[in-house]
N, C-alpha and C positions, 0 to 999 in steps of 0.2 A: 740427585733428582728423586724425587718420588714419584711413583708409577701406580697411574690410576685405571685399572683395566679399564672397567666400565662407567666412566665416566659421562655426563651427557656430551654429545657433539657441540662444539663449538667453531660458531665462523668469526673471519674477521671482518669488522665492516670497511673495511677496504683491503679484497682477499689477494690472499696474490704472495704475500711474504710467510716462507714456512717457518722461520724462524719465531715472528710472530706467533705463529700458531702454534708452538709450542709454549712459550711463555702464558696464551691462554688456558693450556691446560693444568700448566703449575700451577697459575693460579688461584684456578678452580678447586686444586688438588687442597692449594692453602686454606681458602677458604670453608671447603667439606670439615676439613681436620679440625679449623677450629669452630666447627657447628655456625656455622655463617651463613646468611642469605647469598646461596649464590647467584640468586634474579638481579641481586647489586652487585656484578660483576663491574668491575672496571670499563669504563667506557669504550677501551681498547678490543673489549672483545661483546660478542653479543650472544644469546644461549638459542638456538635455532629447534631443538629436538634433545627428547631420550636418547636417542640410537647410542648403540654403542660405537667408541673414539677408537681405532686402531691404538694398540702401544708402541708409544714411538720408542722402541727399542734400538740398540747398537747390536744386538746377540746377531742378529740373523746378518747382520754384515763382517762380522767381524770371523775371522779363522780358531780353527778350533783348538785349544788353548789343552798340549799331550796330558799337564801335569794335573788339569782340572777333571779329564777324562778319568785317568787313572780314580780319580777318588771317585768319581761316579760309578765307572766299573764295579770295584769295591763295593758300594754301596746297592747296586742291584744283585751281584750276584749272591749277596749272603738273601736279600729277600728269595732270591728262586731255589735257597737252600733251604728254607723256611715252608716253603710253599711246597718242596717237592719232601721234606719230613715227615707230611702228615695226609702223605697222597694215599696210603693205604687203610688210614682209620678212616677217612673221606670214602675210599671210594668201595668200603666193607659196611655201609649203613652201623659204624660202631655206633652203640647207644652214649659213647661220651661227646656229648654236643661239643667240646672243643675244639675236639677236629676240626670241623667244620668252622668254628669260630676264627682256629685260629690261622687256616689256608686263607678264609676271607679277608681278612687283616694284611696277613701275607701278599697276596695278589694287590689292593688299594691303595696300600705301601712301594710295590713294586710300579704301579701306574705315576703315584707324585713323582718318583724317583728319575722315573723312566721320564716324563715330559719336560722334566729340566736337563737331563743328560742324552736327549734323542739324538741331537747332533754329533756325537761322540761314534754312533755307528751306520752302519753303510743303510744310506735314503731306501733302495728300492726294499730293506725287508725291516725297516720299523713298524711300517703301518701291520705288518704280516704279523709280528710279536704282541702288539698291544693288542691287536681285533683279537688274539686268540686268549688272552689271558682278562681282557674286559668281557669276554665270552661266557669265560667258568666265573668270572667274578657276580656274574648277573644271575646265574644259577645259585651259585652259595647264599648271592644275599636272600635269595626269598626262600631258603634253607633254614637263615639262622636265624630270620626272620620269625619262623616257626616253631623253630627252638626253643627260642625264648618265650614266646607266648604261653606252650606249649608248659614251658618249668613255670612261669608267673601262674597260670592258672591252675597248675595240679597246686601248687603253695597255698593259694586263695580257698582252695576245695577245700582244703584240710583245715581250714579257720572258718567254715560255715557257721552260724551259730544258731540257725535251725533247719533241721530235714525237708522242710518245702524247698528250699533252693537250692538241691543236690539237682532233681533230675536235670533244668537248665546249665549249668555247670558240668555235671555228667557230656550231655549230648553235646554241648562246644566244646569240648574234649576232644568228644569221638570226632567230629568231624574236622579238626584241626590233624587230628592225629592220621586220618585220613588223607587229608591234602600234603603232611609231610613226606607219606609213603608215594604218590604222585611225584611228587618232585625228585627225590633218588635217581630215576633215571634219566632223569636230564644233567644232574653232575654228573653220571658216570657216561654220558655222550660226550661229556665238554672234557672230560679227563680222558676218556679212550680218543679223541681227537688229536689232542693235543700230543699226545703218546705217539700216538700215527705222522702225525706231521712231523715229529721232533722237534719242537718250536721250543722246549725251553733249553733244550742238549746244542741246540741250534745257536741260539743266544746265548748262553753259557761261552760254547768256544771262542763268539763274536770279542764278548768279553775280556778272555783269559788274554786275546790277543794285545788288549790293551796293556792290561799288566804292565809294570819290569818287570826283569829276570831275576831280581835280589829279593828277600824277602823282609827285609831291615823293613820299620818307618820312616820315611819321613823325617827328619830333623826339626820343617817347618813346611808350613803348607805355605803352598804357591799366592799370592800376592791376589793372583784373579779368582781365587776362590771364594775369598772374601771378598770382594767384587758379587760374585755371582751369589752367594747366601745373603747378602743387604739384598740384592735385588729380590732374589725368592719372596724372603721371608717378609719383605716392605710389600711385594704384591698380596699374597697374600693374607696381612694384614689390610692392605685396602678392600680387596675383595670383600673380606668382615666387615669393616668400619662403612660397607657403606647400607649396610642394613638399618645405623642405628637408628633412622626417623622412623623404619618400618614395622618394628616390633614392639610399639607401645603400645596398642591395639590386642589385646589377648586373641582377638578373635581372626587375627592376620596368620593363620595356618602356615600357610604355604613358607611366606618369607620367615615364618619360625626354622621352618624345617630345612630352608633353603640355609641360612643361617648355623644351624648345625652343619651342616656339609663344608662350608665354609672353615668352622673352627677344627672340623677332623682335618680336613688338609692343610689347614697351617700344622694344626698337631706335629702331622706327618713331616713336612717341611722343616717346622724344628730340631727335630728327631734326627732329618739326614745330615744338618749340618752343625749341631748344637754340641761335638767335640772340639770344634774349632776355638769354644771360648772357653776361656778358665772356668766361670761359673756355670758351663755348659748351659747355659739361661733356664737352668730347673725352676725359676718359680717364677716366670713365664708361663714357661711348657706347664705348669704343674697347675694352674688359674685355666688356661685353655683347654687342657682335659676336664675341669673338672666342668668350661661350660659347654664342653662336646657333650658328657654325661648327662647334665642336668638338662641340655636340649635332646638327649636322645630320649631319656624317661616322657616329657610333653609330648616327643615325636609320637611316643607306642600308643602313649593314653588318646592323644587324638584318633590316628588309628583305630584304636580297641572302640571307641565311643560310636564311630561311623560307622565301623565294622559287625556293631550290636543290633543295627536296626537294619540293616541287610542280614544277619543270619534268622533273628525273630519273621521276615517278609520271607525267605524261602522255606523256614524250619513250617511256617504257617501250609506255606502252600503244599507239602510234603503231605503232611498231615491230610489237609482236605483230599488231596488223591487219592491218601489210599484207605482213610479211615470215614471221608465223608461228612466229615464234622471237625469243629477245632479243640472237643473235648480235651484229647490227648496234647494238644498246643499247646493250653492254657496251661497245664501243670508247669511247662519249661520259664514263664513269664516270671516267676518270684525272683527265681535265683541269678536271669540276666539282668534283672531292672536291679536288683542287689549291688550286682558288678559294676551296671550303669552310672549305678548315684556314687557310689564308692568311686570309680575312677575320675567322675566329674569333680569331687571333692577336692580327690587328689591333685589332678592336674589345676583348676584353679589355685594350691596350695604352691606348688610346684612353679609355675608361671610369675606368682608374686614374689618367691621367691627369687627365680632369677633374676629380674629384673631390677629385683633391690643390690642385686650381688654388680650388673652390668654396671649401673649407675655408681657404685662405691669404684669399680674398675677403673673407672674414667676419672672421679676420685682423684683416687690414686696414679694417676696418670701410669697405668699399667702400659699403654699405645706406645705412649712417648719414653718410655724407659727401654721397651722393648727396640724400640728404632734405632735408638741412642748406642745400645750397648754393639746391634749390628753393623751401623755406620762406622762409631771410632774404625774398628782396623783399615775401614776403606780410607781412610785419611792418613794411619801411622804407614801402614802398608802400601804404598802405591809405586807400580810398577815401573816408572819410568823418572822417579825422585828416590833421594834420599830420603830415609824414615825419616819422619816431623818430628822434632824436638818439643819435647812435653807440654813444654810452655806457648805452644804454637797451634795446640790442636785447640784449645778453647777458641782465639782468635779464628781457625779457620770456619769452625762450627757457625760463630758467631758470623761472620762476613755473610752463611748464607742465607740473614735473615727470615729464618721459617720455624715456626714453631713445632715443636713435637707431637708426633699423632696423639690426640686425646686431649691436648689439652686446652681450657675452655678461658677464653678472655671474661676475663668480671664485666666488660664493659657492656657490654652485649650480645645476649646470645641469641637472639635473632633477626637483627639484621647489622651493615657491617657498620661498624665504628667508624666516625667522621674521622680520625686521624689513622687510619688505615691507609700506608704505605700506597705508592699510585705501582702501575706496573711495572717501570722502570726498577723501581726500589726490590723486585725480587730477580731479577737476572743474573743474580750468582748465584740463586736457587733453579737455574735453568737446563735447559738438558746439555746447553752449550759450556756454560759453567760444569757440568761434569765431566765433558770431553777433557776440558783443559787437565782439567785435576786427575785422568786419565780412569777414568771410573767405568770406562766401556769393555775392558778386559771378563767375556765371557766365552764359555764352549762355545 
């Protein structure tokens, strides 16, 4: 099954059968995938609202699965060993910004990780772990946040190419460098709290408990694990894929940025489970960094752009208070409008580009390679069969008539194709069709 977080709401027009209901949302899920009109939805089902569709998941019913826990364990406590390495260059204002870079990383990482494998420890002190480590992670980001501005523009200073637009340049300096020092002591609140509570020493023990006692690997990972990494990394993937009608538009900010956040946590997501596969999916992973990257660079320029004509409206009024006049104003005006037209430049550059790269992704049906490569083991591996004999997996694949994320029928791409399968025809693409085939094995 493919798992559409936010999918629009779908009723049945004659409601009353869940089973139904779930078939409507495979459907829709097929349709999204291959850039379909889904207003021609199957008669079977009708589109009522945006709102978001609950995920009709197995996880929260099902028992927590020791062998899957254990690799989870593992996988969060090397992050709070990461996080707690560079607790002292963090919380000593070192002048090397990584510190701080890379606690934040640390922590972001620790949260993907943590929301797939929360079941794995005791209900009443989860929420007590994340609130405190999404705590310092809110302090870091508007840290490195500064950081980096911070290095982008002392860079930018040094490449003036004339003396009128230091002093602008100059005084957004100062006063970035100012609001850096403001912030200091809110990480070292979020880090002396967290010290106090014992909240990661806390969780660490939670952890170790999971453990075994032997320190060997593994031979082979547990059956449901690859269960639970198709699921992740297929959600995911949908959460991205459902931006793509939203970002054709340059001037759609928000879903850009929304959009980055998206490809950092798949990032992250592949990262936790991407030893599981021989080709460890590096050129996957390696295509989704580079458009976390190229949407974080848009992300700052937008920022930096908004960000110019708020500092020029206060730098103004500064000035009238205490000088009575905007003489001294007007000098600062060369060297942001400099910055202005320079990063305007840039980020239209930047934007044309991604988009040309998105559009080649799809291409390339990067979507559907990525699904493919995480499904097979859910197929040779399943917990309650004999491994599928080689010659078997294509037919299975094949049975569940559904095409691979991304990839786009010639016939139509905007609305659906007259010989488009009726709903009956996708029920072995159904969430009941994965029961069978026993795909519900998660923590």
């Amino acid at each position: 099954m493919i798992f559409l977080p936010f999918a629009p709401a779908l009723r049945l027009k004659s409601p009353g059968d869940h089973n139904q209901q779930k078939d409507c949302l495979n459907i829709y899920t097929i349709l999204l995938y291959n850039q379909l009109n889904p207003t021609r939805l199957n008669p079977l089902c009708t589109s009522v609202s945006s709102l978001p569709l609950p995920l009709l998941e197995e996880t929260l019913k099902s028992k927590v699965n020791p062998d899957i826990c254990v690799f989870g364990a593992a996988a969060i406590l090397q992050q709070t060993k990461n996080l707690k390495q560079d607790w002292e260059g963090v919380h000593s204002a070192n002048q090397d910004i990584e510190y701080v870079h890379r606690m934040r990383v640390a922590t972001r990482r620790f949260r993907s990780i943590f929301d797939i494998f929360a079941r794995c420890l005791p209900k009443k002190k989860r929420k007590v772990w994340k609130k405190e480590i999404t705590r310092l992670t809110k302090a870091l980001s508007t840290a490195r946040d500064l950081d980096v501005h911070i290095a982008m523009l002392t860079e930018f200073s040094q490449a003036l190419p004339e003396p009128q637009h230091h002093p602008g340049i100059n005084r957004l300096l100062l006063r970035l460098r100012q609001e850096r020092e403001q912030v200091q002591p809110k990480i070292d609140k979020a880090l002396n709290r967290i010290q106090k509570t014992g909240a990661v020493e806390d969780l660490e023990t939670a952890l170790k408990r999971l453990l075994p006692p032997q320190t060997d690997a593994p031979s082979a990972y547990p059956s449901g694990l690859y269960q639970l990494a198709f699921k992740s990394i297929n959600r995911g993937m949908n959460k991205l894929l459902v931006y793509d009608g939203r970002i054709q538009d340059p001037k759609n900010i928000t879903e850009l940025h929304e959009l980055r956040l998206e490809a950092k946590n798949l990032r992250y997501i592949i990262e936790i489970f991407q030893d599981l596969y021989t080709d460890r999916l590096e050129s996957q992973l390696v295509i989704v960094q580079d458009m976390q990257s190229q949407l974080g660079v848009i992300h700052d320029e937008d920022n930096w752009i908004a960000g110019l004509d708020t500092f020029l409206k206060t730098e103004r009024e500064r000035t009238l208070a205490y000088y009575g006049h905007e003489g001294p104003f007007n000098l600062l005006k060369p060297g942001i409008n400099l910055l202005r037209d320079t990063l305007k430049k840039d980020r239209q550059q930047q934007y044309h580009d991604f988009i040309h790269k998105w559009e080649r992704w799809k291409t390339e049906n990067l979507w559907g390679s990525l699904y493919q490569v995480t499904k097979l083991p859910t197929i040779i591996y399943q917990p309650e069969r004999e491994p599928v004999a080689a010659e078997k997996i294509t037919e299975e694949l094949a049975s569940q008539q559904i095409e691979s994320p991304g990839a786009v029928p010639a016939e139509n791409h905007a609305g659906l194709p007259e010989e488009t399968p009726s709903a009956a025809a996708f029920k072995n693409s159904s969430p009941q069709a994965d029961k069978t085939r026993g795909d519900t094995q998660t923590p």
